[in-house]
N, C-alpha and C positions, 0 to 999 in steps of 0.2 A: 213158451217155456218159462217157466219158475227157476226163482233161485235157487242151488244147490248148496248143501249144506255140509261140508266134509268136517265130522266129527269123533274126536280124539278117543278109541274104544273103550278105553277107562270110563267115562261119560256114560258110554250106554249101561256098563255096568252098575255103575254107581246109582242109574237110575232104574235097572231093575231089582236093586238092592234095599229100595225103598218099598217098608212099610206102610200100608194105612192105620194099621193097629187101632180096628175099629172105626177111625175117622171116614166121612166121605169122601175126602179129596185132603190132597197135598200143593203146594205149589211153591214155584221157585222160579230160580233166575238162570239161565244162562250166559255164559262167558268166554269171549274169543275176539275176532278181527275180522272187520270188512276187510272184503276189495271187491273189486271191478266189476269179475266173474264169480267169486266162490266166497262165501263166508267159510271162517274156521271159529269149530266150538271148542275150546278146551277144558273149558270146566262145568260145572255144574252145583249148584246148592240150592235148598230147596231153606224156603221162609223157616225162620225161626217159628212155633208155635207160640202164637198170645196164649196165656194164662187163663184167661176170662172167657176165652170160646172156646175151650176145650172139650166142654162140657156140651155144648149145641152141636160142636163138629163131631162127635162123637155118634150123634145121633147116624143111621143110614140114610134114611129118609131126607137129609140134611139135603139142602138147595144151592146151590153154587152164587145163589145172592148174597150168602152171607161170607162169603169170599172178602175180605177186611184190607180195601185197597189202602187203604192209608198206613197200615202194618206193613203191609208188602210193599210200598213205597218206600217205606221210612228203608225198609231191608236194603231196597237197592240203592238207595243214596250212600246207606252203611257202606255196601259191597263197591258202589263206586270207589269210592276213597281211593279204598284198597286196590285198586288197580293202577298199572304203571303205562306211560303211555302208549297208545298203541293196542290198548285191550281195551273194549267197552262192554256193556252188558248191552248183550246182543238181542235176547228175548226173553218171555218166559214159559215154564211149562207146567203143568197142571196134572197133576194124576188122578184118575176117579174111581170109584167103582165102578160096575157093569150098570146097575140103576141110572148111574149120571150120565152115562159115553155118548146120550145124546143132548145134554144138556149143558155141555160147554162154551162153546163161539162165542158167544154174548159176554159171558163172563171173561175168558182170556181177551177179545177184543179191548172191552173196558179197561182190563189191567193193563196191556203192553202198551196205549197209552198214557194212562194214569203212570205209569213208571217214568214213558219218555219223557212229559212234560215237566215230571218233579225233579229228573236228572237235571234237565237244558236250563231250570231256573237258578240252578248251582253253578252254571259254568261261566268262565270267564271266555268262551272261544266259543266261535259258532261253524258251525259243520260248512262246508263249502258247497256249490252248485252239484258239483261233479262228485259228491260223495255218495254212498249207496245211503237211502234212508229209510228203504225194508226195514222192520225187524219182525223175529221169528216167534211165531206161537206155537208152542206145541202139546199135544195130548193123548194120552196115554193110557190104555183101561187096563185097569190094576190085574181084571180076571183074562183077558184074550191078551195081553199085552201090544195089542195091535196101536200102531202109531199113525197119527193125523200129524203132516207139517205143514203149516199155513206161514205167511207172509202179511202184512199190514204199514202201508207207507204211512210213517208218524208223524209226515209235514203235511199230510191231506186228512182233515178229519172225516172226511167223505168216503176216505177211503174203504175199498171192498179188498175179502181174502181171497187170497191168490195162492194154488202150489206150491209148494217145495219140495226141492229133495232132501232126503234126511239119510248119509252115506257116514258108515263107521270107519277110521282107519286107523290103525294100529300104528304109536311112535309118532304120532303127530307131532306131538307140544317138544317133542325132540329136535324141533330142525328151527327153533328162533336161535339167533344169532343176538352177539353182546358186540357195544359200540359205546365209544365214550366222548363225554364232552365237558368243555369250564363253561360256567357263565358268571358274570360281575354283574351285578344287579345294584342300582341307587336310585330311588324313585324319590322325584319331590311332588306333592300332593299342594297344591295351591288352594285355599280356602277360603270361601268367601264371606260377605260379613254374617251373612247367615249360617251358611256352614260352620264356624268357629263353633257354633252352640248344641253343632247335632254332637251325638255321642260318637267316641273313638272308634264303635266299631263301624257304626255309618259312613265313618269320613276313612274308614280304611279300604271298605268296599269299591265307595264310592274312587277311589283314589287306584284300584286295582282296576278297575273296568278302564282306567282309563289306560294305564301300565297292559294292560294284556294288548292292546291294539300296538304299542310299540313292539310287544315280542313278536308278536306274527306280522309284522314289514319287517324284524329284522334280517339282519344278510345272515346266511348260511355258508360256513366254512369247511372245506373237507382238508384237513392236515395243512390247515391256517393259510388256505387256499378257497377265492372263486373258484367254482368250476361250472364251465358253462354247460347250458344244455345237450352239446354234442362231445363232452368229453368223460372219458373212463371214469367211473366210479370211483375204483381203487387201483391203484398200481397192476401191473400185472393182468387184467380186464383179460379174459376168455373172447376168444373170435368166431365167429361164426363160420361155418362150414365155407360160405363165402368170401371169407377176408374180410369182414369190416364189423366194428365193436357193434355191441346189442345194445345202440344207445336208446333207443324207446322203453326196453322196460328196464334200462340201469335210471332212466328219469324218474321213471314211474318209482323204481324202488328210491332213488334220493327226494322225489316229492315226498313220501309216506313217511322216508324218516326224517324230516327237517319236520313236517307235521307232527308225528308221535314225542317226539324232542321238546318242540317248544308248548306239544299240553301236557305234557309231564311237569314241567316248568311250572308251567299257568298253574295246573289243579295243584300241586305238590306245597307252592304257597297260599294259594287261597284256602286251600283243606288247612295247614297249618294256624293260621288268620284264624279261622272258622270252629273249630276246635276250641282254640282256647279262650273266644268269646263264649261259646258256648260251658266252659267248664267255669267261667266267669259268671254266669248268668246260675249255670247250677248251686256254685257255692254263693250266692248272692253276694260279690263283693261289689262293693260301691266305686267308681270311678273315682280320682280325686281332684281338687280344685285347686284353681287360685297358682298358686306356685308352688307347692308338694310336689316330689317328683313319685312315681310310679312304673313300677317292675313286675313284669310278668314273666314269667318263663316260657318258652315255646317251647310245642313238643317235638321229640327226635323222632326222625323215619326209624321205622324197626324191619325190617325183610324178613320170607322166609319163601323158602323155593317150594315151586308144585313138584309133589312128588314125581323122578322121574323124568324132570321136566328142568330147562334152564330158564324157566319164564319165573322170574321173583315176584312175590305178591310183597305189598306192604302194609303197616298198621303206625298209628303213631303213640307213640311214648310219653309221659310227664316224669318229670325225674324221681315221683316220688310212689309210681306206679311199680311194681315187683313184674319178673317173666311172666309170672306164675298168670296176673292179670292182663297179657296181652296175647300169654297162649290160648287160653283161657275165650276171650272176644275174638281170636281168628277161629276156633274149632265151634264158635257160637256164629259167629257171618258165615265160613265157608263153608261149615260143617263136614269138614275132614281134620282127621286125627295130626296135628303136630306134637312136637316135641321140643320143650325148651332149650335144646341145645342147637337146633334148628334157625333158631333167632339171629338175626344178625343187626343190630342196633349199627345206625349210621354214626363211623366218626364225625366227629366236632372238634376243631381246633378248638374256639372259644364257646364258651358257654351261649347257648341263645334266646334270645332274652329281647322283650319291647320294652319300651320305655316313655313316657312320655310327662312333659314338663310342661307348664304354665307360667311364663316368666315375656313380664314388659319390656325388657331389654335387650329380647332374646335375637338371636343373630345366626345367619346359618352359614357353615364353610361347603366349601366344594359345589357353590350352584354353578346354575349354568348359567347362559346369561337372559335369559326368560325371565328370572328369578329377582325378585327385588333388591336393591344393594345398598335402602336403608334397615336398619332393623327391625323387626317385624315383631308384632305382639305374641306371636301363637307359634311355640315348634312343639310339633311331637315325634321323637325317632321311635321307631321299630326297626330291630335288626335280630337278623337271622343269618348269624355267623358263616355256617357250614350246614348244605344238607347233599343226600347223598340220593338218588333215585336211580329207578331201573325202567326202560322202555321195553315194552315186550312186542316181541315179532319181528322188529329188528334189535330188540333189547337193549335200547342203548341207556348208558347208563349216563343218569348227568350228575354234574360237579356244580352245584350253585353256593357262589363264597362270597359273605359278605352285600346281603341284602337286606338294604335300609329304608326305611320311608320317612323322609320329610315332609312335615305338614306346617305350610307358615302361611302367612294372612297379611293381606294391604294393611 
């Protein structure tokens, strides 16, 4: 038996609502949650169209080699972002004409790994033994509407397609739950005599890889409480026809959200990091030297809910960015209709903002005691005040206040 695929009926909609208009084929991403037994898909978006192959896809005759995985990569790394944790992009699917309906496999193979591999090289966290590492292809002929759902393990490149079920259900994306949490985050980044010289964003990376392995050993608190493996979820815990709690899958549900929790955390900072390197590198500003001090602004989480649905997508913000350009880039990744009053920009106590300084003198408060206790040639702070995220599936929502990174040098 194949995996089963229970999928949100808006989905299917959405995807018999799609157009070729001319082109030979369409393709996209799917979006939902492992588990155990069942994937769930709740969304659906289909690649943004390049500009410059418009014109070739247009043709019929068109061949599913010129399928532009590094476009449809770049997509899902976009559409990654935008997810909270607890969602992943699950697979992708492909629409064709009648011409192509046997001309696919090859092409969706190549893609659902070309995605997996471009996602895991962004991630600070890596999947566990026991997690499902299926993902789903699927295909669709524009004229029979008839559906093909395969399967492809993205940790065996050897791997061969396998079944699925592919099952609609009405009200899905209806039934994730919302949970909350704080996190204190101060991270010191220790530098060596070479590192001192790579660039800030290398040594922030670098300094993050090492930071994420402490959030996932950290302890996990339910209402500022251990709770061990044999005990109630939540207060009030439902019993079994038998008399005694459903501690097996109340584990299983507090293993998946201490999981979705702390890669909300992970991605939610390293997308923010990442970002604004990159909007650095866009507008070519120069790093600066010597003892100059240097301010960046970090962007703000922005939310907006799936229609229908209490599962929040997110986007990030600069302060100098308008609604108009972040409703604008979600109705360009997700390609469904928002509306700017839909937005819910993350409060901020303070402003959030990196920093970083060059000074011989320099001296750091609050180490620990790892941490050297002469003064050190090299600090560089980054802090990110207040940020506001959402986990979806169990939704929980985290509270990260007051996350700094110290970088100092022997």
């Amino acid at each position: 038996m194949g995996r089963t695929y229970i999928v949100e009926e808006t989905v299917g909609q959405y995807l018999s609502n799609i157009n070729l208009q001319g082109k030979a084929f369409v393709s996209g991403l799917l979006i939902g949650q492992c588990s155990s037994q069942k994937d769930y898909v709740i969304l659906a978006t289909r690649t943004p169209p390049k500009e410059e192959l418009n014109e070739n896809l247009k043709h019929p005759k068109a061949k599913l080699d010129n399928l532009d995985e590094e476009w449809a990569t770049e997509h899902a790394n976009q559409v990654s972002r935008m997810l909270p944790g607890g969602l992943l992009v699950l697979g992708v699917f492909i629409i064709t004409t009648l011409e192509l309906a046997n001309d696919f496999q090859n092409a969706l193979r190549r893609l659902i790994f070309a995605v997996e591999k471009s996602m895991n090289r962004k991630r600070l966290w890596n999947f566990t033994e026991e997690e499902v590492s299926e993902r789903v292809t699927l295909h669709i002929c524009s004229s029979t509407k008839k559906i093909l759902c395969r399967t492809y393990d993205v940790h065996d490149p050897k791997s061969s397609a396998k079944p699925a079920d592919w099952k609609y259900q009405n009200g899905l994306s209806t039934s994730w739950l919302s949970l909350e949490c704080t996190v204190h985050i101060n991270i010191h980044i220790p530098l060596s005599t070479t590192s001192v010289s790579y660039t800030l964003e290398k040594n922030t990376k670098n300094g993050l890889t090492r930071w994420a392995k402490q959030i996932e050993n950290s302890v996990y608190l339910i209402n500022g409480q251990v709770k061990g493996e044999d005990c109630d979820l939540l207060e009030g815990q439902k019993k079994s026809s038998r008399g005694n709690t459903q501690t097996s899958h109340c584990f299983d549900v507090r293993v998946l959200t201490q999981l979705a929790m702390k890669r909300d955390i992970l991605n939610t900072v390293a997308d923010r990091c990442e970002i604004l390197f990159e909007d650095l590198l866009l507008n070519e500003i120069p790093e600066k030297k010597d003892s100059e001090k240097e301010f960046h602004i970090l962007p703000h989480r922005v939310f907006v809910p799936i229609p229908g649905s209490t599962v929040m997508l997110c986007d990030y913000k600069f302060g100098d960015e308008s609604a108009e350009e972040i409703r604008d880039h979600f109705i360009e990744m997700l390609d469904h209709m928002i509306q700017i009053e839909d937005l819910e920009i993350a409060e901020e106590i303070n402003t959030a903002y990196m920093s970083s300084s060059m000074n011989s003198q320099a001296s750091l408060d609050n180490t620990d005691d790892e941490q050297p206790k002469q003064p050190v040639k090299t600090t560089v702070v980054l802090k990110i005040q207040q940020n506001i995220g959402v986990i979806a599936a169990f939704a929980v929502t985290v509270l990260a206040v007051g996350i700094s990174f110290h970088y100092f040098s022997d």
